[in-house]
N, C-alpha and C positions, 0 to 999 in steps of 0.2 A: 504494500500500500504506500502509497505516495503521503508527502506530508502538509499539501496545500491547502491554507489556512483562507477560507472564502466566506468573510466576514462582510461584505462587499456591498456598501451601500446602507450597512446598517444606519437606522433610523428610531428613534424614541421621543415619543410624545413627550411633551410639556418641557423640551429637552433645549427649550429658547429663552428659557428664565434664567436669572442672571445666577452664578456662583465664581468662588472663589479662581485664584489666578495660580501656579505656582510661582515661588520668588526665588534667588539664588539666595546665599546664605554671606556672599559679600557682597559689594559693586561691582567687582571685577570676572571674567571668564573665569568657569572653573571647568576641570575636567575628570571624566569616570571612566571606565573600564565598561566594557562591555562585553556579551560573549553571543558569538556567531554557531548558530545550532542549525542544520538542516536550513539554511539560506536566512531564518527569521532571528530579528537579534532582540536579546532578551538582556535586560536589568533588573537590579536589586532594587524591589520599594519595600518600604515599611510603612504600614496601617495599623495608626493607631498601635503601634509601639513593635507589632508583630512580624518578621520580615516573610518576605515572598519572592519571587520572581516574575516578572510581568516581559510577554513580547512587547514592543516597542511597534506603531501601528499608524502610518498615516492615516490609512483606508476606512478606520472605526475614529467615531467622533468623541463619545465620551473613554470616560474610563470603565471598564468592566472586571468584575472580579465573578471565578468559580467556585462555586461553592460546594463543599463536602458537608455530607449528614453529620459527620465527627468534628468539625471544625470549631473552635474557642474562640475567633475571632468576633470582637463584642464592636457592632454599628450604631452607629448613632442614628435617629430619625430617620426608621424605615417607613417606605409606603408602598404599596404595590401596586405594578403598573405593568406594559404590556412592550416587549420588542421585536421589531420587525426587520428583515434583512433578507437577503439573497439565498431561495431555498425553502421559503418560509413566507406564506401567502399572509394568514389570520394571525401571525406573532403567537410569541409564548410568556408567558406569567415568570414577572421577576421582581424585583423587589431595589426602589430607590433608596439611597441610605446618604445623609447631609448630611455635612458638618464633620466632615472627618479629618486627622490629621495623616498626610500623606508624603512621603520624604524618598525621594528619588537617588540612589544612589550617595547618600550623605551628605547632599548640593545644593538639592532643589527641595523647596518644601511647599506646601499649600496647607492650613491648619483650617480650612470652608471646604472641603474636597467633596465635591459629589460622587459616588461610587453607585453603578447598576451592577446587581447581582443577580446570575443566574446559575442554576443548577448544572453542576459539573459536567453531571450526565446529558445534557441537551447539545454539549458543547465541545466532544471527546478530541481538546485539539494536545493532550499529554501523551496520550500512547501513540498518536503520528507521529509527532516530534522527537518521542524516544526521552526526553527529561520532563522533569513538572514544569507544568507552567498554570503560575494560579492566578492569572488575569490579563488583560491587555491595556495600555497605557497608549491611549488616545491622540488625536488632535488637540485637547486642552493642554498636555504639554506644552506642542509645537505653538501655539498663540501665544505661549507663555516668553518665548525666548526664541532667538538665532541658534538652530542647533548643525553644530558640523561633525560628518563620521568620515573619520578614520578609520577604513575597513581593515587596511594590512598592519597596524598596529593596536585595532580594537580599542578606539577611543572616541571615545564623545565630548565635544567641550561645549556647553553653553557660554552665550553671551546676553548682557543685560539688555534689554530695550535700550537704544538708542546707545551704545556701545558703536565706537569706530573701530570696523575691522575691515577696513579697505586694504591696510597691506596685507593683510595674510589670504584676501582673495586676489590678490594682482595677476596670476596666471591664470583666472579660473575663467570660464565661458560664462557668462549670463543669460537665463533664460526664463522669459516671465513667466510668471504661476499663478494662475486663475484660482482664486477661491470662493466656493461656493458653498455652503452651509459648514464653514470649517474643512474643508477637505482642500487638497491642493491638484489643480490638472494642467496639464502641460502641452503646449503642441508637437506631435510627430510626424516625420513620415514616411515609411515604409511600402518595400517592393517586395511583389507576388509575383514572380515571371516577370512580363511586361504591364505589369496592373501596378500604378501608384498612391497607395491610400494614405493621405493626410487626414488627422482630424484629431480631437479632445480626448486625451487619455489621464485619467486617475496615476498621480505617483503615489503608489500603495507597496510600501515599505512591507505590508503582511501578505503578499501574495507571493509567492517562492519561484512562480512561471518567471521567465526573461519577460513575456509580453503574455498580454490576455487580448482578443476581440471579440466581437457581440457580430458573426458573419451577418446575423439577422438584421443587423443594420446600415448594411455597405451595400448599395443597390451594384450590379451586377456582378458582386465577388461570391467565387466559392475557394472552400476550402480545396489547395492544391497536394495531388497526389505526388510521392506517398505521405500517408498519414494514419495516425493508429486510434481507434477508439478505445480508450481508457477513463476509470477514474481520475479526476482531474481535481477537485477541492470539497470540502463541507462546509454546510449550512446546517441552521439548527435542526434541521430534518431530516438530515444524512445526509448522504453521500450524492455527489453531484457529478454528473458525467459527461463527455463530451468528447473533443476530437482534437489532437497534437499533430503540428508537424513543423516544419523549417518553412522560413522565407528568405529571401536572396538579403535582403541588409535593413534597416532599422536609422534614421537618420534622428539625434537632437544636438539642436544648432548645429555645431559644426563637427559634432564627431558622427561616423559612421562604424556600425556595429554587424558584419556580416554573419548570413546563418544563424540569427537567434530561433530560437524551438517560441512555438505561439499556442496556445490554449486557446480550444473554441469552447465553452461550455453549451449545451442543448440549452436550446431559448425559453423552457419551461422552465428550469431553473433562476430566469432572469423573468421580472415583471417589470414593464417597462414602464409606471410611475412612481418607481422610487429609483429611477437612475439621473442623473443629473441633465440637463438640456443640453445636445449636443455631441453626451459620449460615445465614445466609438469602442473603449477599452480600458486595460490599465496599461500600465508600467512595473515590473516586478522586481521583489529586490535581487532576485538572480545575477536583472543587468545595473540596477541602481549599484551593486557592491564594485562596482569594476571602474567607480568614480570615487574621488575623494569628493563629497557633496557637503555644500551647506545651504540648507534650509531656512529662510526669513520670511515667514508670514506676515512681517511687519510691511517691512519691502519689496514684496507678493514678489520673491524671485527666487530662482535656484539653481545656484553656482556648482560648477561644474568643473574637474581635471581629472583625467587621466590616472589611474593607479597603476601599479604592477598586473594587476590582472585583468588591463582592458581587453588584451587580444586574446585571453583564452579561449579555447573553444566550449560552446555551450552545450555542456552535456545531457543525456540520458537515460532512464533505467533501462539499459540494452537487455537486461537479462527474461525482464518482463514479469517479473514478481513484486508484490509488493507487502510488504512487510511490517509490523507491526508489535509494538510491546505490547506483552499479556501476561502482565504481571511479575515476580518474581521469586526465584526458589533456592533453599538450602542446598551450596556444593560442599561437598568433603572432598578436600583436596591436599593428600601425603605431601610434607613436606620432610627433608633430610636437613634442613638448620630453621632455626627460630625464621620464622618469618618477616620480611622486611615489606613496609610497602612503596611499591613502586610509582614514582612521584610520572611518570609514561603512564601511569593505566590512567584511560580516559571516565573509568568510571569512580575512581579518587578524587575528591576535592571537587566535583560538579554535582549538577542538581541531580543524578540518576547514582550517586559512588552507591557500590554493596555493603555490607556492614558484614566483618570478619571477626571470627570467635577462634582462638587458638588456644589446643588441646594437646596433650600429653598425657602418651603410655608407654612405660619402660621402651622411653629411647626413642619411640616410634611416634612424631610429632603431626597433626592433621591442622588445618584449617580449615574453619568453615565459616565458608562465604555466603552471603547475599546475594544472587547472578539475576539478573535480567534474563527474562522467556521470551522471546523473539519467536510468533506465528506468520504463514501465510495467508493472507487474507483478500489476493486477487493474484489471478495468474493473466495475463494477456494472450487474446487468443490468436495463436500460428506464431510466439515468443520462442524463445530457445527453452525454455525453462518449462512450458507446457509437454514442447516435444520430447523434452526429457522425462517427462510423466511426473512432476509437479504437481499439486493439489492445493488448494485452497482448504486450510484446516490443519498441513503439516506444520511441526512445530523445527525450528531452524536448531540444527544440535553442532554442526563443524561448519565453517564458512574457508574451504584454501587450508586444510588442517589446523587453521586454530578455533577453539570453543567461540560457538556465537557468545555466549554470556558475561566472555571476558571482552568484547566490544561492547564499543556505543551506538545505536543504531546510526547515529552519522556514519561510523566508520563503515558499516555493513553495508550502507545504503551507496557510499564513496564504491563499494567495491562492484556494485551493479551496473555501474556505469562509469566502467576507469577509461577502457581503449577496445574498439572494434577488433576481435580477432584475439583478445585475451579468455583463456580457460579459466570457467569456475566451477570447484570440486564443492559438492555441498554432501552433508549428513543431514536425513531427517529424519524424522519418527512420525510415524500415521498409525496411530493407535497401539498396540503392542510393539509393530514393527517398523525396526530402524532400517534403513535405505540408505545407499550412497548412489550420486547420480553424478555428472558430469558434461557440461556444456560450454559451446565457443561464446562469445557475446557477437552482437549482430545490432547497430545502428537499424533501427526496421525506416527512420523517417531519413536517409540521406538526402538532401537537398536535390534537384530535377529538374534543369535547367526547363 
């Protein structure tokens, strides 16, 4: 399973009434860390004294948190109300909560914070992503401050309102940004063959495609062959489906961006009066990461340069599985010296680490770990990995000889789509029995002139 978070257009009533702002904690720029997970970047907030982890989200307006039946965390002034988005006709039952204190990273703080709360289960975007994620941090940020990322050194710096930071954009490209009910859209233009589609696309930092369109809205464009029908993002009513492939290049301002992969979603999953006048699509952070960007709602613009990974190529899950945390289970695992732990394992020190119990008997030392369950939960049909005899329901046990459990699903999901023509040896289990299988990977959407 794919990890595309399709929040897209969400909307909430009475959501035009005024509340708090957040503030930096000096006058001056400060800056935080961030961490880059399966394309969507997530930070540290604290609510109301309690820490969490929050995606980071142009594309959603307020803030949102999910909620667990077990959760302590105590709201101020709830009232229930109803939200609406992409996937999701009649909206579902959540709960507004004012007047909260909310603190971004140890930088930013808002002590009026309005917080929408909905049920975790409505919203399953933690077992895509493979770490927790217990809410998403909005456009009310982004009004709040100048925010610049720093993707290849994972850094964010806010600046105050009205903050001069002309010299530190002197190389960047300028590009105006249309704001419409708090969201930010940009103009593009992109080539299909010999077809040139210009028009208003959503810069939606939570969408993980390079590009998204709405075909149903480009009078005589189709989607160009080849191209796969797959799972492509969730809304609050599951799973949303649609059609992928490549287009020849991708133009804003003055950089051009060849072969990005494009997401069509099925037009039932889009209702076309909660999209904004004009839109043709998004923007996704896939390609947003391959710029050092800074963002000004103040100065409705968005500066733009170059990183180390503009000219990468834009990858794919060639294998054609998709894959999925489900949950997690005790390993016993011999070891011959006291156990060290290894500051390289991806699942130490992140929001998914195992928790390790080390045991002793006469000489013979075990540890027992915490591992991560990694299921299949879509196979792509005519994939290498179907032809392999693949199932939807196997549970992932060796990925290339090492233990799925001892990866992060980022790392699992990196290996599905490393290079055309690369073998992957997998171990699984279907009910009693363990299986080993064996497959090339296969680009199924190569570009066709």
């Amino acid at each position: 399973m794919k990890w595309f978070i399709f929040l897209l257009g969400l909307s909430i009533s009475n959501s035009g009434l005024c509340q708090g702002i957040f503030h930096l904690k000096t006058d001056k720029p400060l800056s935080m860390k961030f961490e880059v997970v399966n394309n969507v970047v997530l930070v540290p907030v604290k609510i109301n004294g309690i820490s969490f982890s929050f995606l980071l989200d142009t594309g959603v307006k307020e803030t949102i948190l999910f909620a667990h039946a077990d959760d302590s965390l105590y709201l101020h002034n709830q009232n229930k109300m109803r939200f609406h988005g992409i996937g999701i006709e009649e909206g579902i039952d959540g709960i507004l909560s004012t007047g909260n204190l909310v603190d971004v990273g140890d930088i930013a703080v808002d002590s009026l914070h309005w917080i929408y709360v909905v049920q975790a289960a409505a919203l399953d975007i933690s077992s895509d992503i493979g770490v927790a994620i217990n809410g998403i941090l909005g456009s009310k940020f982004f009004k709040s401050f100048a925010v610049k990322f720093d993707y290849p050194k994972r850094r964010l710096t806010l600046y105050p309102p009205g903050y001069d930071y002309d010299d530190v954009i002197k190389k960047y490209k300028a590009a105006p940004l249309e704001l419409e009910n708090d969201r930010p859209y940009i103009q593009a233009d992109m080539r299909s063959g010999d077809l040139w589609i210009s028009g208003k696309m959503l810069v939606d930092l939570g969408n993980t495609d390079p590009l998204m369109l709405f075909p149903f809205l480009l009078p005589g464009f189709s989607v160009k062959s080849p191209f796969v029908e797959e799972y492509i993002g969730r809304g609050f009513n599951g799973a949303i489906h649609g059609k992928r492939n490549r287009i020849k290049s991708v133009m804003l301002q003055d950089f051009t961006l060849n072969y990005p992969i494009v997401a069509y979603p099925d037009s039932n999953a889009v209702f076309m009066s909660k999209l904004a006048k004009g839109r043709i699509g998004s923007i996704g952070s896939q390609l947003l990461q391959r710029f050092h960007l800074l963002i000004d709602y103040h100065r409705e613009t968005l500066y733009l340069k170059k990183n180390r990974n503009f000219a990468k190529p834009f990858l794919l899950n060639m294998a054609g599985i998709d894959i999925k945390h489900d949950g997690m289970v005790w390993s016993k695992e011999a070891v011959t010296a006291p156990p060290k732990q290894d500051k390289n394992d991806p699942l130490l020190g992140g929001t998914d680490r195992g928790v390790t119990i080390n045991l002793s008997n006469h000489g013979l030392q075990y540890s027992f770990v915490l591992r991560p369950v990694y299921r299949v939960v879509g196979v792509r049909q005519n994939s290498p990995a179907e032809k392999a005899g693949v199932a939807v329901g196997d549970e992932l046990l060796r990925i290339n000889g090492t233990a799925a459990g001892k990866l992060s699903l980022s790392k699992i999901m990196s290996k599905l789509q490393s290079h055309p023509g690369d073998i992957l040896r997998l171990t699984l289990q279907r009910g009693d029995n363990v299986y080993q299988t064996r497959f090339q990977l296969v680009d199924p959407i190569p570009y066709a002139q």
